[in-house]
C-alpha positions in Angstrom: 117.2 116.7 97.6 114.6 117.5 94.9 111.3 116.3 95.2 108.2 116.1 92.9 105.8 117.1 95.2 103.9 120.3 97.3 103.7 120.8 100.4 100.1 120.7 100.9 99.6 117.0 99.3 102.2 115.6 101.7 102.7 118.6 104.5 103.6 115.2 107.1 105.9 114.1 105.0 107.7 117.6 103.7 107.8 118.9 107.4 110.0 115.4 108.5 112.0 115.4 105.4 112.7 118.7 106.3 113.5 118.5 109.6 115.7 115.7 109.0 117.5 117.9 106.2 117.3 121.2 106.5 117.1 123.5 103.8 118.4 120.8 101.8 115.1 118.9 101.3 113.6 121.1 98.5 109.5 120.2 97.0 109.3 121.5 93.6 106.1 119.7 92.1 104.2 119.3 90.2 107.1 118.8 87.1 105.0 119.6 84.5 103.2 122.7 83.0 99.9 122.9 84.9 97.1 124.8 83.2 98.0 128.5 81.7 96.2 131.8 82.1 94.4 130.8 78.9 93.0 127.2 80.3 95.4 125.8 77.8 98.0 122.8 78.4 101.6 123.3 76.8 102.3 120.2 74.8 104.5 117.4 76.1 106.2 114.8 74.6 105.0 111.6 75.3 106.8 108.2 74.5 103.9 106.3 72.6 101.8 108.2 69.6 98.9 109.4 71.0 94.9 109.4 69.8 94.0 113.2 70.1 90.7 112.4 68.5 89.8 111.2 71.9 89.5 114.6 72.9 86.9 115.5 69.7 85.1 112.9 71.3 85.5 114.2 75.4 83.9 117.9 73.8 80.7 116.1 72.7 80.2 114.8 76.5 78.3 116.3 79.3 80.6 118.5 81.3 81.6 115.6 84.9 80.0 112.4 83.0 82.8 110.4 81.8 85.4 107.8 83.0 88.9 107.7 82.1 90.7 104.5 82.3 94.5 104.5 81.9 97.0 101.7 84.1 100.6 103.8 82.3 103.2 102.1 80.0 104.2 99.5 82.3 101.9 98.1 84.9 99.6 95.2 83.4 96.2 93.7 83.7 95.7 89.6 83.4 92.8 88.6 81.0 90.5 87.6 83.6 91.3 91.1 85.3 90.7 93.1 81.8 87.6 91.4 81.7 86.4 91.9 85.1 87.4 95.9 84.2 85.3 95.9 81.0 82.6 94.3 83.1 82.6 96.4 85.3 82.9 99.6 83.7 79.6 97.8 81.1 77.4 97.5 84.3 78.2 101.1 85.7 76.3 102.9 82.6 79.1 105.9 82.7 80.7 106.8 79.8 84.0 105.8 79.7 87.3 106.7 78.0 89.6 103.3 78.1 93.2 103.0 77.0 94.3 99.6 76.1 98.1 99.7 75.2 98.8 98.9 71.2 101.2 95.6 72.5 98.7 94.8 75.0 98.3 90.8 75.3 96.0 89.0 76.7 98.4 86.7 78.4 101.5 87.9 78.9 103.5 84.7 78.7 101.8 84.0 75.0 102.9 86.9 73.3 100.9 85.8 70.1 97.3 87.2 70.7 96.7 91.2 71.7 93.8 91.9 73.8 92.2 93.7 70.7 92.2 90.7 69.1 90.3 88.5 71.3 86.8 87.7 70.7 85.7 89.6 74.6 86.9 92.6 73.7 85.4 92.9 70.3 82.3 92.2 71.8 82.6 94.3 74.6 83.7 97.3 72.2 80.7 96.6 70.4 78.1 96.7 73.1 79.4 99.7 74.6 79.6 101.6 71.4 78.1 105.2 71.7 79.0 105.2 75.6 82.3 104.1 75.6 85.7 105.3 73.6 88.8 102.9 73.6 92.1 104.3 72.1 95.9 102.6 72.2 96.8 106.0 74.0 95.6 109.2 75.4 97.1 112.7 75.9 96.6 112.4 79.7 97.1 115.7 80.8 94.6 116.6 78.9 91.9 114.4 79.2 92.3 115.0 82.7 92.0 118.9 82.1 88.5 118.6 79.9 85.4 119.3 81.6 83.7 116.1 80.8 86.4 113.9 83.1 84.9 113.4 86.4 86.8 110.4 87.4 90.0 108.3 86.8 91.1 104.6 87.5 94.5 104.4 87.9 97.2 102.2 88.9 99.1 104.9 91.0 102.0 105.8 89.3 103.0 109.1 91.0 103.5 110.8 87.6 99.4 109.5 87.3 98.7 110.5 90.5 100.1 114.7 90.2 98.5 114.9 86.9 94.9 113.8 88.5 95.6 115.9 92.0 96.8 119.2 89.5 93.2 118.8 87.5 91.0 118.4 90.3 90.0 114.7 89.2 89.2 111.6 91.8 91.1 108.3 91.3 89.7 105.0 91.8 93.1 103.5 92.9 93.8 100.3 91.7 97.6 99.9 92.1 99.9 97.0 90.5 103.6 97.1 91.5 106.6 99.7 92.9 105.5 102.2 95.0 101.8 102.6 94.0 100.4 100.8 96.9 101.7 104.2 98.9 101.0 106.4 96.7 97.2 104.4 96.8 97.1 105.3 100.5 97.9 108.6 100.5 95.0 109.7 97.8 92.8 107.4 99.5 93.6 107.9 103.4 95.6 111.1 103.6 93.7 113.3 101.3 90.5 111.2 100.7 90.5 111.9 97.3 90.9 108.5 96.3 88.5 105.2 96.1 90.5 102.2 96.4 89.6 98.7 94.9 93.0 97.4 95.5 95.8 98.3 98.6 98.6 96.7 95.9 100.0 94.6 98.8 99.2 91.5 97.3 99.2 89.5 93.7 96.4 87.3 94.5 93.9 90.2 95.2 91.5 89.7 92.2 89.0 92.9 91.7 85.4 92.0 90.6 83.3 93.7 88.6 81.3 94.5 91.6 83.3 96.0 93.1 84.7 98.1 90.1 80.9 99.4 89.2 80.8 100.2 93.0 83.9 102.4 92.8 82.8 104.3 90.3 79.6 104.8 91.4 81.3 106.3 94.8 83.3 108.8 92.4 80.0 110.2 90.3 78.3 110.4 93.6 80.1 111.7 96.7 80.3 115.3 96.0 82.3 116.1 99.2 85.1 114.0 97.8 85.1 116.2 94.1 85.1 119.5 96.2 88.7 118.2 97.9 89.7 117.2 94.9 89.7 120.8 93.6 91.1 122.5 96.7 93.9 120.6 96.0 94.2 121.2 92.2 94.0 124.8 94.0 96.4 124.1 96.0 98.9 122.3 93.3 98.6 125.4 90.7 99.4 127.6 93.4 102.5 125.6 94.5 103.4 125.6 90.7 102.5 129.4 90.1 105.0 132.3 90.6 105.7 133.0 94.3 104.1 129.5 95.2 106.1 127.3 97.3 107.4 125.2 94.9 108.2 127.8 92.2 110.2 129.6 95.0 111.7 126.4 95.8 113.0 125.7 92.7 114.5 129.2 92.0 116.2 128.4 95.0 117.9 125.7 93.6 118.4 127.2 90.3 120.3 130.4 92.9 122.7 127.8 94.6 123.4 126.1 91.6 124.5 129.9 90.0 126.4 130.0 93.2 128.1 126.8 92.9 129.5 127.8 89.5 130.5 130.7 90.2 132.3 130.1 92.9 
């Protein structure tokens, strides 16, 4: 059993799983190339084009000052809860990098009008020129890499969630179906890296805009929370680095599988 994950983020959780399994219970994250020796990220492919200029835009911030907004390809915001969102992130003052998906609509049983059509978010685009960025899409390994990202609201998607641990970035957890209402309690309980403003257990939680500017507000300002956040970015390049524990876990694999064949 393969999973994307290192032992330090979930040592509870890998120490049962292997107990229950043996050597056959194998972490191997994080799946993706984490930063090289150079501070560089090797390029990915990513399933919708992506607005790179975003990250001309990241280099002309102050190095921990902006917000990255991102909720993935799938999960989906209502109007009233984009609003509250845009609200919210208005009244905070941060800057703020938002990603609003290109077939984003603002109601998802009227397929007819995008959310970058509607009258509120011209406006709000508008007043927050100069502080805030909006693109369709995001490199988000990246942006999570650059100096200027010192916070990200997320709906928990573990893919999300490795990318933020592995860059050393606190999420402001605001998960919308699947498995992200775990995945919300383990960056927010477990390793208290995580502000939640949702637990994802129920539809009819609305989030205000209060309580989004208060979120983010927690993030810029509770340092303790930013220095765990980098002991485990620490902790996940380590996993991922040759001789870490999920490096030698996967050559493990790889060895059985040679064994397998040859056999």
């Amino acid at each position: 059993i393969l999973c994307n994950t290192f032992h330090e983020l979930e040592p509870e959780v890998v120490d049962a799983m292997k107990k229950l399994f043996n050597d056959k219970f194998l972490p191997i994250g994080p799946l993706f190339p984490v930063l090289d020796d150079h501070g560089d990220l090797k390029s990915v492919l990513s399933f919708l084009k992506e607005d790179r200029e975003c990250l001309d835009w990241l280099d002309t911030q102050e190095p921990d000052s902006v917000l990255y907004v991102a909720f993935g390809s799938i999960a989906k915001l209502s109007q009233e809860e984009f609003e509250e969102l845009a609200l919210g992130l208005e009244a905070s003052k941060v800057p703020f990098l938002l990603t609003v998906r290109p077939l984003q609509f603002v109601d998802e049983a009227d397929t007819t009008v995008l959310v970058k059509n509607s009258d509120f978010y011209k406006n709000f685009v508008e007043r927050t020129k100069g502080r805030g960025l909006v693109v369709s899409w995001a490199p988000q390994r990246e942006v999570l890499a650059h100096r200027a990202v010192a916070g990200f609201v997320s709906h928990c998607g573990w893919n999300s969630v490795l990318e933020s641990v592995s860059s050393g970035v606190p999420i402001i957890c605001w998960p919308r179906i699947y498995e992200q209402g775990l995945n919300r309690k383990i960056m927010a309980e477990r390793c208290r890296i995580g502000v939640e403003v949702s637990d994802g257990r129920s539809s009819d939680a609305f989030v205000k805009r209060e309580e989004i500017a208060e979120a983010i507000a927690r993030i810029f300002n509770e340092k303790a929370r930013k220095a765990r956040a980098r002991e485990f970015r620490d902790a996940a390049r380590k996993a991922a680095a040759s001789g870490g524990g999920s490096r030698n876990n996967l050559m493990l694999f790889t060895d059985l599988c040679s064994t397998d064949t040859r056999s």
